[in-house]
ChimeraX commands (.cxc) that place a marker at each C-alpha (Angstrom):
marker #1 position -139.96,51.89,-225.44 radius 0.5
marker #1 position -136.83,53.11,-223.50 radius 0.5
marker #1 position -134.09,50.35,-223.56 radius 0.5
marker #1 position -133.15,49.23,-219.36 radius 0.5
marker #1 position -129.85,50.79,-219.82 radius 0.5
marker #1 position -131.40,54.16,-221.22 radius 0.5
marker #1 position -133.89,54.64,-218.68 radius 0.5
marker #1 position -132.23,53.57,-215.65 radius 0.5
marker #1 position -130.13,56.60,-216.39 radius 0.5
marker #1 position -133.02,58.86,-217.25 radius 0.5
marker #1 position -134.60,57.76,-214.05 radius 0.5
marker #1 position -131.24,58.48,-211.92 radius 0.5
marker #1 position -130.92,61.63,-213.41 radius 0.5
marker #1 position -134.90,62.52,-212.69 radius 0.5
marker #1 position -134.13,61.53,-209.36 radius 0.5
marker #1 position -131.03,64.07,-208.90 radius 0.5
marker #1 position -128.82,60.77,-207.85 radius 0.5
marker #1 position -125.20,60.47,-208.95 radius 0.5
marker #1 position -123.90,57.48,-210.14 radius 0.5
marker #1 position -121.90,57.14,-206.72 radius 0.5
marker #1 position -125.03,57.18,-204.34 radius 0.5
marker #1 position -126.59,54.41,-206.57 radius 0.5
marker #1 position -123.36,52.40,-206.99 radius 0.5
marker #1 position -122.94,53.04,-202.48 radius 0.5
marker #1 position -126.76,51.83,-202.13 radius 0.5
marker #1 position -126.07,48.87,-203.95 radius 0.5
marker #1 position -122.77,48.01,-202.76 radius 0.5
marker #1 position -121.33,47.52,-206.08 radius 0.5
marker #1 position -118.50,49.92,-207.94 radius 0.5
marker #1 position -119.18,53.00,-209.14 radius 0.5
marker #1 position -117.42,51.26,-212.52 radius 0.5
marker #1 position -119.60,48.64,-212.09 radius 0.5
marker #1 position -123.13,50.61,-211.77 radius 0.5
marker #1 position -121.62,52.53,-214.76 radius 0.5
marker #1 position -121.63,49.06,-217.25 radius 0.5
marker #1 position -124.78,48.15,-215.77 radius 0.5
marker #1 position -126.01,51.88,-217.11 radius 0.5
marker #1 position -124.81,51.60,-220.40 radius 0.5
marker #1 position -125.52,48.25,-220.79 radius 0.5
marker #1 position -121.89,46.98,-220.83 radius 0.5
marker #1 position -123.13,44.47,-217.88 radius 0.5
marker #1 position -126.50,42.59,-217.69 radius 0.5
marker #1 position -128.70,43.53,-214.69 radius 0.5
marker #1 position -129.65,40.56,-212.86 radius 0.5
marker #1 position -133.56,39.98,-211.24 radius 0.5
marker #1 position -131.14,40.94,-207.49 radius 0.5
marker #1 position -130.01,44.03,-208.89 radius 0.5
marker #1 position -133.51,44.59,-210.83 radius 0.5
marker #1 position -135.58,44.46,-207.32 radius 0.5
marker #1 position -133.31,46.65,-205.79 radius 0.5
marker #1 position -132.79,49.38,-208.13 radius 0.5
marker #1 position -136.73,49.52,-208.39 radius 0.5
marker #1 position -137.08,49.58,-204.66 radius 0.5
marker #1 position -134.48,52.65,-205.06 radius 0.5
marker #1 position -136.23,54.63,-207.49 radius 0.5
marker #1 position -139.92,53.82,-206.11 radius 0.5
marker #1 position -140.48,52.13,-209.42 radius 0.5
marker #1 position -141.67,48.84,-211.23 radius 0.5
marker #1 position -139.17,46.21,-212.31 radius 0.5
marker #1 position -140.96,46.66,-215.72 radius 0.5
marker #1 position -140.71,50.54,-216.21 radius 0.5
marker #1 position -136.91,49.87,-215.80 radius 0.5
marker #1 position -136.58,47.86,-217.72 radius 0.5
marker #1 position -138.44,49.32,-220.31 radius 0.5
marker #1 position -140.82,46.67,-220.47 radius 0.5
marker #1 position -143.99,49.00,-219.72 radius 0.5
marker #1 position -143.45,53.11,-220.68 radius 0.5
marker #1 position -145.83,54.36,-217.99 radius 0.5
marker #1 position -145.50,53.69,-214.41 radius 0.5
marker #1 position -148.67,54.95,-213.11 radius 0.5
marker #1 position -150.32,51.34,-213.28 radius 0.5
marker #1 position -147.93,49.52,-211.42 radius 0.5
marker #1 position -150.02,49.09,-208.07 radius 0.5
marker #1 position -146.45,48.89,-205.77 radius 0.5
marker #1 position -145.75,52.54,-207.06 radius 0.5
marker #1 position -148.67,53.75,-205.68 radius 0.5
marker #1 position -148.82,51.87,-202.66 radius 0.5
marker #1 position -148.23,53.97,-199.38 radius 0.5
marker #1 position -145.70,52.60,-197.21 radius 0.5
marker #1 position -144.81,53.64,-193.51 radius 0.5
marker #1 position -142.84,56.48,-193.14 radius 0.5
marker #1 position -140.43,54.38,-190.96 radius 0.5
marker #1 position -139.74,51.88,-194.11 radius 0.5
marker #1 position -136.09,52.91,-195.44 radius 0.5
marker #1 position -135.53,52.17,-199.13 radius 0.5
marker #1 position -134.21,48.42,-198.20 radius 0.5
marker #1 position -137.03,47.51,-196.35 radius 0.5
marker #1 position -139.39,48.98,-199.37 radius 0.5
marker #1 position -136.88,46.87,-201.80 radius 0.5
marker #1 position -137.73,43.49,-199.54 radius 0.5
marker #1 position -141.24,44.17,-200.02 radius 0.5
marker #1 position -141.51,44.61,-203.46 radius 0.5
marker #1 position -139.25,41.63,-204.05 radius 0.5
marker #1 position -141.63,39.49,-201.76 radius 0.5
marker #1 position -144.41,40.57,-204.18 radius 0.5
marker #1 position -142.68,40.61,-207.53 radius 0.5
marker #1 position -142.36,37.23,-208.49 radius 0.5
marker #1 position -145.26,37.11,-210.15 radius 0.5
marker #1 position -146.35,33.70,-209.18 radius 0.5
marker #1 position -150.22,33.18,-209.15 radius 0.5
marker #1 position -152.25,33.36,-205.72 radius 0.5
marker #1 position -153.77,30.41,-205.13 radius 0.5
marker #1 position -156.20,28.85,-202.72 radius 0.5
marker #1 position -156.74,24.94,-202.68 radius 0.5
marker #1 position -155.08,25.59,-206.43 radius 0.5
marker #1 position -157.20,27.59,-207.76 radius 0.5
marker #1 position -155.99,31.01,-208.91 radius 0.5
marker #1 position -157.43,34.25,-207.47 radius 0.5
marker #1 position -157.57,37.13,-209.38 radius 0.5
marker #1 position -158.65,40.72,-210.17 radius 0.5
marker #1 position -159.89,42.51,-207.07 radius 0.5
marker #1 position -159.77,39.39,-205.16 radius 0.5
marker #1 position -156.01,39.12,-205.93 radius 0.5
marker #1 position -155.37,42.54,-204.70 radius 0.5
marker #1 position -157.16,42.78,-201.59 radius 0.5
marker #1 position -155.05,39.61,-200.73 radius 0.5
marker #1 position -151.74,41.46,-201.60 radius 0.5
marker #1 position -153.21,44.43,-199.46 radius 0.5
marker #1 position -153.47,41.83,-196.58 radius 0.5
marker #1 position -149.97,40.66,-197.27 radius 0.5
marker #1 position -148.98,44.20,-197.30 radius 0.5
marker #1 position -150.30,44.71,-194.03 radius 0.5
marker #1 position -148.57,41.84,-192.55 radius 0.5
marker #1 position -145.35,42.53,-193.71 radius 0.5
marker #1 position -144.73,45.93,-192.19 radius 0.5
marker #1 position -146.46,45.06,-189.20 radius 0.5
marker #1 position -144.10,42.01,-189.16 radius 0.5
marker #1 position -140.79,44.64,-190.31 radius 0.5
marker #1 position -141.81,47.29,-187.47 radius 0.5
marker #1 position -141.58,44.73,-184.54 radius 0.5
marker #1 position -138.56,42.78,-186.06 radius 0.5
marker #1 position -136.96,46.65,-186.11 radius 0.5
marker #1 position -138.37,46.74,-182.10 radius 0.5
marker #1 position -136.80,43.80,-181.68 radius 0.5
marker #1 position -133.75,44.72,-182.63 radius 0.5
marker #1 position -133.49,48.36,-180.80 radius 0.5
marker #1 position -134.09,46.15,-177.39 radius 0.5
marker link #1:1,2 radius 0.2
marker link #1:2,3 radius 0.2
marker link #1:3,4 radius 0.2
marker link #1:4,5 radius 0.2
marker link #1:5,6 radius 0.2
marker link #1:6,7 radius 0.2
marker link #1:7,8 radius 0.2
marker link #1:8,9 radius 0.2
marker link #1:9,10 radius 0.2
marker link #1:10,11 radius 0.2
marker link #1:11,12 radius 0.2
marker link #1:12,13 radius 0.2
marker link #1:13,14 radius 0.2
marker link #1:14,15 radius 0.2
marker link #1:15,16 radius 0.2
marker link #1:16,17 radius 0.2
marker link #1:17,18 radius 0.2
marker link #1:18,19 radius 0.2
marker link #1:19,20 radius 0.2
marker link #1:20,21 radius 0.2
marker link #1:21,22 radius 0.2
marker link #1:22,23 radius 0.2
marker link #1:23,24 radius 0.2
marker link #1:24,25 radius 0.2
marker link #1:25,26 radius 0.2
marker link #1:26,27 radius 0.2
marker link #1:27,28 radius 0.2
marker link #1:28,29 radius 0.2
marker link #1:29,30 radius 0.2
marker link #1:30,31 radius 0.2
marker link #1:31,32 radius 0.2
marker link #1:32,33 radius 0.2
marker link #1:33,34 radius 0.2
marker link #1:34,35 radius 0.2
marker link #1:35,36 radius 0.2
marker link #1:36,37 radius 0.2
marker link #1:37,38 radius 0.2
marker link #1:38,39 radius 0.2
marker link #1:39,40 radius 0.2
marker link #1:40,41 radius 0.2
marker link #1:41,42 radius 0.2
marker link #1:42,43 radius 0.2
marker link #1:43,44 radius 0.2
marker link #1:44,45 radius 0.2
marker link #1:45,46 radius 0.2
marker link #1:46,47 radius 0.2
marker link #1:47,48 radius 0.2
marker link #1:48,49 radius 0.2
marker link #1:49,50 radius 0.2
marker link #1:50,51 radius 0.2
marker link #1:51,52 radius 0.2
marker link #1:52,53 radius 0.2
marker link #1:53,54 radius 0.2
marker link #1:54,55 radius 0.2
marker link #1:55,56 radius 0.2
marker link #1:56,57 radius 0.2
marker link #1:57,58 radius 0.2
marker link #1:58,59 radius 0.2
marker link #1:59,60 radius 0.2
marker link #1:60,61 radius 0.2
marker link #1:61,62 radius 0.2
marker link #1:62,63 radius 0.2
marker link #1:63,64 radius 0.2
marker link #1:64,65 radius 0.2
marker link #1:65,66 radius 0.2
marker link #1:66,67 radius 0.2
marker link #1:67,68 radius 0.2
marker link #1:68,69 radius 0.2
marker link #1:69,70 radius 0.2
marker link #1:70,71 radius 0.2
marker link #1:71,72 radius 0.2
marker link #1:72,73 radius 0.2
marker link #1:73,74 radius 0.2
marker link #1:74,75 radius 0.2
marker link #1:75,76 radius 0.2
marker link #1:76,77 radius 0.2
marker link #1:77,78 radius 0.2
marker link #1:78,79 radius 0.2
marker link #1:79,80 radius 0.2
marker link #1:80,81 radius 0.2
marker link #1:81,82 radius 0.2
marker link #1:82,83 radius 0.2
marker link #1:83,84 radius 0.2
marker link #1:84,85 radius 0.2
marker link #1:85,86 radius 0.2
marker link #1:86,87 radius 0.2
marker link #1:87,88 radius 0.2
marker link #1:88,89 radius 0.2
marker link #1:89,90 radius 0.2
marker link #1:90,91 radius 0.2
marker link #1:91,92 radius 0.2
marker link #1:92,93 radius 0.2
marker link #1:93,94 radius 0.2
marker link #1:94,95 radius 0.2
marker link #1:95,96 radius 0.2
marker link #1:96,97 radius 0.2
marker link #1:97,98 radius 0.2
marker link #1:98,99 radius 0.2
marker link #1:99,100 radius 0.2
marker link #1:100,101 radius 0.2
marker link #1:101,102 radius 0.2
marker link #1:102,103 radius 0.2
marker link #1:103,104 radius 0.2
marker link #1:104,105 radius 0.2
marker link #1:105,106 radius 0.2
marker link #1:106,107 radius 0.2
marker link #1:107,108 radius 0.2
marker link #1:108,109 radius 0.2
marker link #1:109,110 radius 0.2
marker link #1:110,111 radius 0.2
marker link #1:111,112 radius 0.2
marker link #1:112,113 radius 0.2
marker link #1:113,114 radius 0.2
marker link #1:114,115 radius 0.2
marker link #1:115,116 radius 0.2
marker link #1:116,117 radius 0.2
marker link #1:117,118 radius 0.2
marker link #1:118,119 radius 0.2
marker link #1:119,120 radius 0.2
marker link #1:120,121 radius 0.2
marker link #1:121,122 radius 0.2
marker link #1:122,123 radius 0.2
marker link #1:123,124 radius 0.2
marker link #1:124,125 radius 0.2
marker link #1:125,126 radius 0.2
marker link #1:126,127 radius 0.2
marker link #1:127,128 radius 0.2
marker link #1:128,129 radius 0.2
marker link #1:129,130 radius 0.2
marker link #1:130,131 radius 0.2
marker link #1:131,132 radius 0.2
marker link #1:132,133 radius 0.2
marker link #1:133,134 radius 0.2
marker link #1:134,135 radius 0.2
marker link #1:135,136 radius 0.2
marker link #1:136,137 radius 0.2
view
């Protein structure tokens, strides 16, 4: 497995992003971004969320923690053409946390578990699309 440091840069340069443009999205240095690449600087869970929101990737495929991204469920969720990267970064940070979905304390999971996320999902840009109407008026 690909260290975080190694792959965030193997992912930036996949992407055809400079160091800059990544450093400018996350209004941090371009100095900064650079320790965080090479692992001179630890990457906090903040930082974490967003880059993955950035790259359209899990917080565990950069971090190295899982080699193949085609299982994360986020990556291969559609979302609105209207959703900028931020709002796509909120999302998956609302869903990330990994805390169990319960009902009267009792955990749901497997497809149960999903087609609640799928209802969040809905919810949440439906919620993010009049908030941006809101806002326009």
């Amino acid at each position: 497995m690909s260290s975080y440091p190694n792959r965030i840069r193997e992912i930036r340069k996949s992407q055809h992003k400079s160091g800059v443009e990544v450093a400018q999205y996350l209004r941090i240095s371009p100095q900064f971004f650079y320790n965080l690449e090479t692992g001179k600087r630890t990457l906090t869970s903040d930082v974490a969320s967003k880059l993955a929101g950035y790259f359209n990737v899990s917080v565990d495929y950069l971090l190295g923690r899982q080699n193949d991204d085609k299982n994360n469920n986020l990556r291969n969720e559609s979302f609105p053409e209207w959703a900028t990267k931020e709002d796509i970064a909120d999302f998956r940070k609302m869903l990330e946390d990994e805390q169990p979905v319960l009902f009267d304390g009792i955990p749901i999971e497997g497809e149960k578990r999903q087609r609640v996320i799928d209802i969040l999902s809905g919810l949440f840009w439906e919620e993010k699309l009049e908030q941006d109407k809101k806002n326009k008026d």
